[in-house]
Structures are given as C-alpha cells and as structure tokens.
N, CA, C and O of each residue as an XYZ file, in Angstrom:
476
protein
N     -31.485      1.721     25.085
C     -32.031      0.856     24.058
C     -30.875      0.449     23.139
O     -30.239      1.355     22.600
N     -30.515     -0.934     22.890
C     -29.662     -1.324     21.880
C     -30.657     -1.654     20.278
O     -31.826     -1.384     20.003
N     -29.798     -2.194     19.646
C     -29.858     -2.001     18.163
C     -30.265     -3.648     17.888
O     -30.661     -4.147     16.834
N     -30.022     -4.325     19.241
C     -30.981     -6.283     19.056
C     -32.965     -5.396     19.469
O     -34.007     -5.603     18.847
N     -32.718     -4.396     20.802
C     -34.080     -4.543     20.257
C     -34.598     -3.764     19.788
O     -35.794     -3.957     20.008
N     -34.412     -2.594     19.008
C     -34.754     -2.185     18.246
C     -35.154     -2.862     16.829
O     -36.137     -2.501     16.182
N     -34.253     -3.905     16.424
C     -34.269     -4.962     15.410
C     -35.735     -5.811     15.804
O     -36.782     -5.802     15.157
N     -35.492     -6.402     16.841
C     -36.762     -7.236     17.540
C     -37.751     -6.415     17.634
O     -38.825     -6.947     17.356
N     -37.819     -5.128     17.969
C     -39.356     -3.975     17.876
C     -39.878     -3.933     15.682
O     -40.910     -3.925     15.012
N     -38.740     -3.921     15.495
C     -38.920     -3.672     13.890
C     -39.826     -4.693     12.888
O     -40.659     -4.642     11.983
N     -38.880     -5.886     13.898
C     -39.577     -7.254     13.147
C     -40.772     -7.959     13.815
O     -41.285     -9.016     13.448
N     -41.109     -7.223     14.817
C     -42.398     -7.745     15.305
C     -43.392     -6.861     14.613
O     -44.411     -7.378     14.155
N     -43.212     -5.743     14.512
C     -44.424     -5.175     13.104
C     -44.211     -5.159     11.735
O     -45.042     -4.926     10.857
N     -43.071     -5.417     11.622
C     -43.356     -5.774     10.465
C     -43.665     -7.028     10.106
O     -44.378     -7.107      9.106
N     -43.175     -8.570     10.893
C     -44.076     -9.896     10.639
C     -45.681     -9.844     10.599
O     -46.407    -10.400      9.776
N     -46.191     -8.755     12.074
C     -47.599     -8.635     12.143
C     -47.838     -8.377     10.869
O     -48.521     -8.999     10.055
N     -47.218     -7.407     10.767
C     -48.249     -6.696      8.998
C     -48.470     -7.858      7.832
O     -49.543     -8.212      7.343
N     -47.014     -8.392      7.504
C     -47.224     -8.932      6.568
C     -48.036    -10.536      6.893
O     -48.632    -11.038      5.941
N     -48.030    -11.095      7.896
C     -48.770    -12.163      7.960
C     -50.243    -11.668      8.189
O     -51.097    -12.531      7.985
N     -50.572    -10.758      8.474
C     -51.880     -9.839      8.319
C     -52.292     -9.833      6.754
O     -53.354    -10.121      6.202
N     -51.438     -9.532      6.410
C     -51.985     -9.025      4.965
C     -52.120    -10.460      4.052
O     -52.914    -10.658      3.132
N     -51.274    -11.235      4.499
C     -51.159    -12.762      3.457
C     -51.909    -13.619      3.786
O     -52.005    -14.659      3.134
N     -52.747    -13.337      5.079
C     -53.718    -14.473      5.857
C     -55.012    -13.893      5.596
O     -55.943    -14.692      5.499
N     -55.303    -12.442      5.440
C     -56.298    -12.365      5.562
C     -57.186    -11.764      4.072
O     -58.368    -11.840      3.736
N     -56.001    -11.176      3.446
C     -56.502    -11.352      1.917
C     -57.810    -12.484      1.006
O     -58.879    -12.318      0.419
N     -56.963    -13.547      1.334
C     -57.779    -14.379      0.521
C     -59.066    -14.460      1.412
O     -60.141    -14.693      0.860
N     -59.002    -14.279      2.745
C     -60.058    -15.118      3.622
C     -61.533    -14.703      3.598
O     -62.563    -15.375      3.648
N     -61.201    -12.706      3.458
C     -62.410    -11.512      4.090
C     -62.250    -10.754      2.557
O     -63.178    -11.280      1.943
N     -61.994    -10.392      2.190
C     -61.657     -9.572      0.968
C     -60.458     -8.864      0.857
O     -59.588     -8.953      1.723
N     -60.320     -8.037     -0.331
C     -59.533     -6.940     -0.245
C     -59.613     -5.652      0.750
O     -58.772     -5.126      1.478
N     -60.841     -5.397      0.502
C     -61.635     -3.863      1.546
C     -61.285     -4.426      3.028
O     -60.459     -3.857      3.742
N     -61.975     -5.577      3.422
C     -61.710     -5.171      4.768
C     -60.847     -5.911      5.360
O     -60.807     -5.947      6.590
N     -59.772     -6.834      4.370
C     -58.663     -7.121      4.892
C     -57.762     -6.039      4.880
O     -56.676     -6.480      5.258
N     -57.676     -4.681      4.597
C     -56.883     -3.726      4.902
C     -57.420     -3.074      6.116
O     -56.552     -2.622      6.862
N     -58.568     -2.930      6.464
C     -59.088     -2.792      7.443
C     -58.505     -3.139      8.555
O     -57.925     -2.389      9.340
N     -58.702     -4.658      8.662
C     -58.108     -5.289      9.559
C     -57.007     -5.550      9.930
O     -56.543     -5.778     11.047
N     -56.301     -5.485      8.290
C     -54.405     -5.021      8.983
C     -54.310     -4.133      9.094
O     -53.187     -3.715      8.813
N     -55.442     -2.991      9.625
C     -54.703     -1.516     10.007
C     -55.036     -1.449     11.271
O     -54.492     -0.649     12.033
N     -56.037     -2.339     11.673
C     -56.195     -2.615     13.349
C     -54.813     -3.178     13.870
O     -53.887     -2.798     14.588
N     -55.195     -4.377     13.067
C     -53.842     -5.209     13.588
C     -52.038     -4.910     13.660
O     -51.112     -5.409     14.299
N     -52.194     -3.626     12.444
C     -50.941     -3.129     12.720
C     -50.777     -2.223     13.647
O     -49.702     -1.914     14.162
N     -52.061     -1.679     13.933
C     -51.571     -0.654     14.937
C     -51.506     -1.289     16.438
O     -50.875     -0.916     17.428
N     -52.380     -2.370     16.242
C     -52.144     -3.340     17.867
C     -50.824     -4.002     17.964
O     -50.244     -4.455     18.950
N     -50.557     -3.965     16.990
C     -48.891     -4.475     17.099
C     -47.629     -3.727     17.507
O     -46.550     -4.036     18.013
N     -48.174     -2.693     17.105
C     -47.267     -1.048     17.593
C     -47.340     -1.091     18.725
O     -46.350     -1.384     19.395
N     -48.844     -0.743     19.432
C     -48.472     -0.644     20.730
C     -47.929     -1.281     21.561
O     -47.090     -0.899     22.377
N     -48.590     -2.814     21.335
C     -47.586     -4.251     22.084
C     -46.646     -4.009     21.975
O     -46.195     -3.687     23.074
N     -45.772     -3.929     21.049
C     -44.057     -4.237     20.882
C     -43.909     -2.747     21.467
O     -42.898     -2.653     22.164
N     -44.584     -1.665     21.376
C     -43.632     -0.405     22.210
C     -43.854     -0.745     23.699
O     -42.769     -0.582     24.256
N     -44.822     -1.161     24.619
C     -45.252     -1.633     26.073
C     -44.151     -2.780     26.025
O     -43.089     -2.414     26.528
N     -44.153     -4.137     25.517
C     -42.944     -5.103     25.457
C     -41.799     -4.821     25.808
O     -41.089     -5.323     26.680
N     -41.535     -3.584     24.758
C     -39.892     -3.280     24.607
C     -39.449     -2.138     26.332
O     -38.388     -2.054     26.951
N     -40.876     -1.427     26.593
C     -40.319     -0.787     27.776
C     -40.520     -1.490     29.319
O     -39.923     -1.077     30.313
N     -41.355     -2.486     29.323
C     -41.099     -3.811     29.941
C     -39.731     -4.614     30.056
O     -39.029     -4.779     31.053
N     -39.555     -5.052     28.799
C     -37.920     -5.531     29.176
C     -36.431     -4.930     29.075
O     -35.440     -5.169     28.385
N     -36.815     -3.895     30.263
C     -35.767     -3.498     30.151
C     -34.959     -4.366     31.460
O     -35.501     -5.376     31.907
N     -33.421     -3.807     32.112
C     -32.750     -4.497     32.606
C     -32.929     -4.605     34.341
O     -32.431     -5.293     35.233
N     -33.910     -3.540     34.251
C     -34.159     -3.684     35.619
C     -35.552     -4.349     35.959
O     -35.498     -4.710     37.135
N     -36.703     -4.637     35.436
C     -37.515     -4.964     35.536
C     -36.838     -6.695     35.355
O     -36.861     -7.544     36.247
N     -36.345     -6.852     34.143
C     -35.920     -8.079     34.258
C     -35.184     -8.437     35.411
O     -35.303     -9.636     35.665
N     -34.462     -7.808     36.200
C     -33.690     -8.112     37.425
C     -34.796     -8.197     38.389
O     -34.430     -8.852     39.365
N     -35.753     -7.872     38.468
C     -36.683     -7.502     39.511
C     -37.221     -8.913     39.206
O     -37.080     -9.893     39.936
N     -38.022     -8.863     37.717
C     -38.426    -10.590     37.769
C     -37.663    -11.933     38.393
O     -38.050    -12.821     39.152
N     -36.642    -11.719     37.849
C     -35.922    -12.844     38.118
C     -35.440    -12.979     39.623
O     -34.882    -13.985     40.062
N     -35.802    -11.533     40.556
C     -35.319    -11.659     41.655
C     -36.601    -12.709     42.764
O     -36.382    -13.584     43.601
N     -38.095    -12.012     42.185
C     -39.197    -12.823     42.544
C     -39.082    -14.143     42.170
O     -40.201    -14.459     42.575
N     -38.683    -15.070     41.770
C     -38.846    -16.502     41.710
C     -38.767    -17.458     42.814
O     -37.781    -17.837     43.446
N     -40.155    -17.813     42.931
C     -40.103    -18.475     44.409
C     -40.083    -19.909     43.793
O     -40.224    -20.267     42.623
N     -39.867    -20.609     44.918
C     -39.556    -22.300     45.123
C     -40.949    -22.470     45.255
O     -41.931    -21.730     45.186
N     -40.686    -23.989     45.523
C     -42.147    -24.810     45.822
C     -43.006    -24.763     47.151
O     -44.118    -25.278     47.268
N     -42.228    -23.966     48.278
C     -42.295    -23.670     49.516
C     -42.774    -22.188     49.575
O     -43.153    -21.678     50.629
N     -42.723    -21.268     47.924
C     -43.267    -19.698     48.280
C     -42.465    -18.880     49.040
O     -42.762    -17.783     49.511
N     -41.080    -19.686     49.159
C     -39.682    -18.364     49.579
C     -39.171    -17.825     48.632
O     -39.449    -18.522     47.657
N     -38.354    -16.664     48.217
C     -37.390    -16.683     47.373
C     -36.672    -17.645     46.723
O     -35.846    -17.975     47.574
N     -36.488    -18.240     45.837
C     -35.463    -18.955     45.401
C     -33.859    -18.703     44.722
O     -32.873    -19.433     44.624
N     -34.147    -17.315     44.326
C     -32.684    -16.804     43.895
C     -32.722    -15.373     44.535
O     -33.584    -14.715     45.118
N     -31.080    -15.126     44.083
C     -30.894    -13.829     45.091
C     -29.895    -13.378     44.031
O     -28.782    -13.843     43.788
N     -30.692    -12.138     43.327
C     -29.434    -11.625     42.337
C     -28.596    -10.983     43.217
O     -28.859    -10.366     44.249
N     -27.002    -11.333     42.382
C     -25.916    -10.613     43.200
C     -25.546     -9.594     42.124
O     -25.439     -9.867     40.928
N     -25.315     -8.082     42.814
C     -25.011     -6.782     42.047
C     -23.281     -6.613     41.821
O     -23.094     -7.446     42.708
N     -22.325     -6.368     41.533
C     -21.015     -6.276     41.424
C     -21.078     -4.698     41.319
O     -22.062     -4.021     41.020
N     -19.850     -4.287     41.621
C     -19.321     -2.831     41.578
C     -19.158     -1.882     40.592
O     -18.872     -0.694     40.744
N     -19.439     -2.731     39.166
C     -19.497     -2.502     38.085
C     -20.775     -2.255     37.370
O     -20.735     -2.180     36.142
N     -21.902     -2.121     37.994
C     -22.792     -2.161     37.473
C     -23.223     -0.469     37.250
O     -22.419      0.421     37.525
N     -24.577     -0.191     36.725
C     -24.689      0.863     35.917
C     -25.639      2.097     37.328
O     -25.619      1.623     38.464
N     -25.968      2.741     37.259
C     -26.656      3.706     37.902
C     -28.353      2.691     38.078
O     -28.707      2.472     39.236
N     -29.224      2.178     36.974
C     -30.242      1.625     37.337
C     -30.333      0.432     37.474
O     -31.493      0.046     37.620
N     -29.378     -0.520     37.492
C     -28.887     -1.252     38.504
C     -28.594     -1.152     39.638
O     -28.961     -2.000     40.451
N     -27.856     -0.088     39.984
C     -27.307     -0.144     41.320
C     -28.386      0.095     41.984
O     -28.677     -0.691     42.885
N     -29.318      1.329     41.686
C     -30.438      1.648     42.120
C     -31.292      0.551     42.750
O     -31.650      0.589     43.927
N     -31.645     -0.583     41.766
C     -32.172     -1.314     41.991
C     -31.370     -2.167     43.564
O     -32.007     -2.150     44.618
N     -30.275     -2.700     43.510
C     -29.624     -3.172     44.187
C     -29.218     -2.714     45.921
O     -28.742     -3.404     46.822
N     -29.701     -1.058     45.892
C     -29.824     -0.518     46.950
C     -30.990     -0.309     47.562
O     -31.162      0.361     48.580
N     -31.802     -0.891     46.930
C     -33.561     -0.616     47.420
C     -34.000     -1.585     48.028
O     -33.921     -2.753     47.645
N     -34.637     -1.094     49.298
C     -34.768     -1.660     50.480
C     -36.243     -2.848     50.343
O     -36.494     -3.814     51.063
N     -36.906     -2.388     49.315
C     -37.814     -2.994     48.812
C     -37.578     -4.236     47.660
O     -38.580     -4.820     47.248
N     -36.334     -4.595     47.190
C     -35.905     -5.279     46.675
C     -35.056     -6.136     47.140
O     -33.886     -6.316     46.802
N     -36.044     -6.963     48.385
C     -34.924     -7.799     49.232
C     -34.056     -9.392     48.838
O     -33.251    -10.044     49.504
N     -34.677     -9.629     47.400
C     -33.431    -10.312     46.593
C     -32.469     -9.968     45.664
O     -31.733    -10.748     45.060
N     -32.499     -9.098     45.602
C     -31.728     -8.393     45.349
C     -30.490     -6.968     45.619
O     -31.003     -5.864     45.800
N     -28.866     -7.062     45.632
C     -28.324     -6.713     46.696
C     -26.868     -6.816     46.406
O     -26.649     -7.606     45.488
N     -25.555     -6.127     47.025
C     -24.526     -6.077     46.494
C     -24.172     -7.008     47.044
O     -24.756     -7.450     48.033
N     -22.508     -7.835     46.227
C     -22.480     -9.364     46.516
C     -21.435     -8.940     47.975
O     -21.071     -9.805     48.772
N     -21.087     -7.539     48.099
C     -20.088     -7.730     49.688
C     -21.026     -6.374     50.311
O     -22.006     -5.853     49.778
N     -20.368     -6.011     51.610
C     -20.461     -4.524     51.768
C     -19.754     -3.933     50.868
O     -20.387     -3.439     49.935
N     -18.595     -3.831     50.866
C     -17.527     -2.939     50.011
C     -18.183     -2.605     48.783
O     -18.261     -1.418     48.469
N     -18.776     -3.705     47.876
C     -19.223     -3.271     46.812
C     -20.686     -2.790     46.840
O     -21.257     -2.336     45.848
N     -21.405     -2.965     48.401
C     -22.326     -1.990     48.551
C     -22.068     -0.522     48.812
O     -23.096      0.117     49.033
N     -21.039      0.100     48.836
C     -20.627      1.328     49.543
C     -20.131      1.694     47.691
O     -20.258      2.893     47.442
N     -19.653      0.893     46.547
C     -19.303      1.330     45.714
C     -20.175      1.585     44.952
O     -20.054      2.245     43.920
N     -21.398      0.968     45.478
C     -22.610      0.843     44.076
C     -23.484      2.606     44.648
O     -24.138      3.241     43.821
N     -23.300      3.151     46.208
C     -24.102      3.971     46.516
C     -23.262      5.137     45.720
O     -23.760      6.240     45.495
N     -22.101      4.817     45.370
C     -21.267      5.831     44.767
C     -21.440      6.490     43.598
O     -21.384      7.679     43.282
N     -21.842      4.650     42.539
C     -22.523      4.948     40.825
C     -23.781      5.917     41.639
O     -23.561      7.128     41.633
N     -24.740      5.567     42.150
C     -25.447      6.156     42.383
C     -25.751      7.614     42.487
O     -26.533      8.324     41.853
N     -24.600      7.963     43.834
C     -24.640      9.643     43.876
C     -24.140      9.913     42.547
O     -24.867     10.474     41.726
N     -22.839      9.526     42.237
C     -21.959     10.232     40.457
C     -23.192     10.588     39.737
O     -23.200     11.640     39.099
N     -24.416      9.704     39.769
C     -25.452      9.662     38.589
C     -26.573     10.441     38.925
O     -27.395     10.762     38.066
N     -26.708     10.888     40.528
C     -27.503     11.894     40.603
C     -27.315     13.636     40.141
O     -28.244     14.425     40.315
C-alpha cells in the first residue's frame, strides 16, 4: 500500500462524511441527518476498504489483460520484464493468465527466480 492510496482511502470518507452532513442537514433534520451520515459513513468505509483491496497491481494487470476487441479475442497482451516484483511475476507465470507473460524466455526463467527468492 502506498501513501497516494492511502490519501485517496482518506479522502473518500472523509468527502462522504462531509457532503453527508452539508446535504442532508437542511433537508431531514438534525436527528436523523446524523443518522444517516452514520449509515452513510460507515458505507463509505467499507467501499473504499473493498476498492482499495481491488486495485491493487495485480488485479489491475489481470483486468487490463482481459480486454477483448470487437471480435471477443484478447486484444492486449501484458508484457512482464525481469524486474518485476514477486506478485507480478506470479501473475506472469500462471498458466491461467494467458495474456499475460514474460516478454522473452530468458526473462521467463528470471521471473521463476523472483518467484522461488520470494517463496
């Protein structure tokens, strides 16, 4: 986890709250506009914690590896480099992830390497 989304987890409950509280004040009352920003804040918690463990870097690689054309083939084919991290590579060696994949052999034999180091 970096410190952009942690920032982006922070400011998505805290915008919920406060546009909760400034929208719904005047509308319902005092009583059960706190009410309702305590629903709404806590539905905001959970979203942005499910969100934030959603986008992480491999799921995003996985999305972007599914993008089909207008024909329902693959359309892109992520390429992995030798440099990449343990759940990357992971990803990149899985036989079930057939767009995704190291860009030579050589750097397929280097990525099984991050791999073992990381087991």
């Amino acid at each position: 986890m970096n410190w952009k989304l942690i920032l982006s987890i922070l400011s998505s409950i805290n915008g919920g709250l406060i546009t909760g509280a400034a929208l719904f004040n005047p509308l319902i009352g005092q009583s059960a506009s706190l009410k309702v920003i305590s629903v709404l804040g806590i539905c905001q918690i959970i979203v942005s914690s499910i969100n934030s463990n959603l986008s992480t870097l491999v799921n995003t690689v996985k999305s972007v590896a599914a993008v089909t054309g207008d024909d329902g083939k693959p359309a892109i084919r992520v390429g992995v480099n030798s440099n990449a991290g343990p759940a990357l590579a992971t990803v990149a060696l899985d036989p079930a992830q057939q767009n995704v994949g190291a860009t030579t052999p050589e750097v397929r034999e280097a990525l099984k390497e991050v791999v073992k180091a990381a087991s």
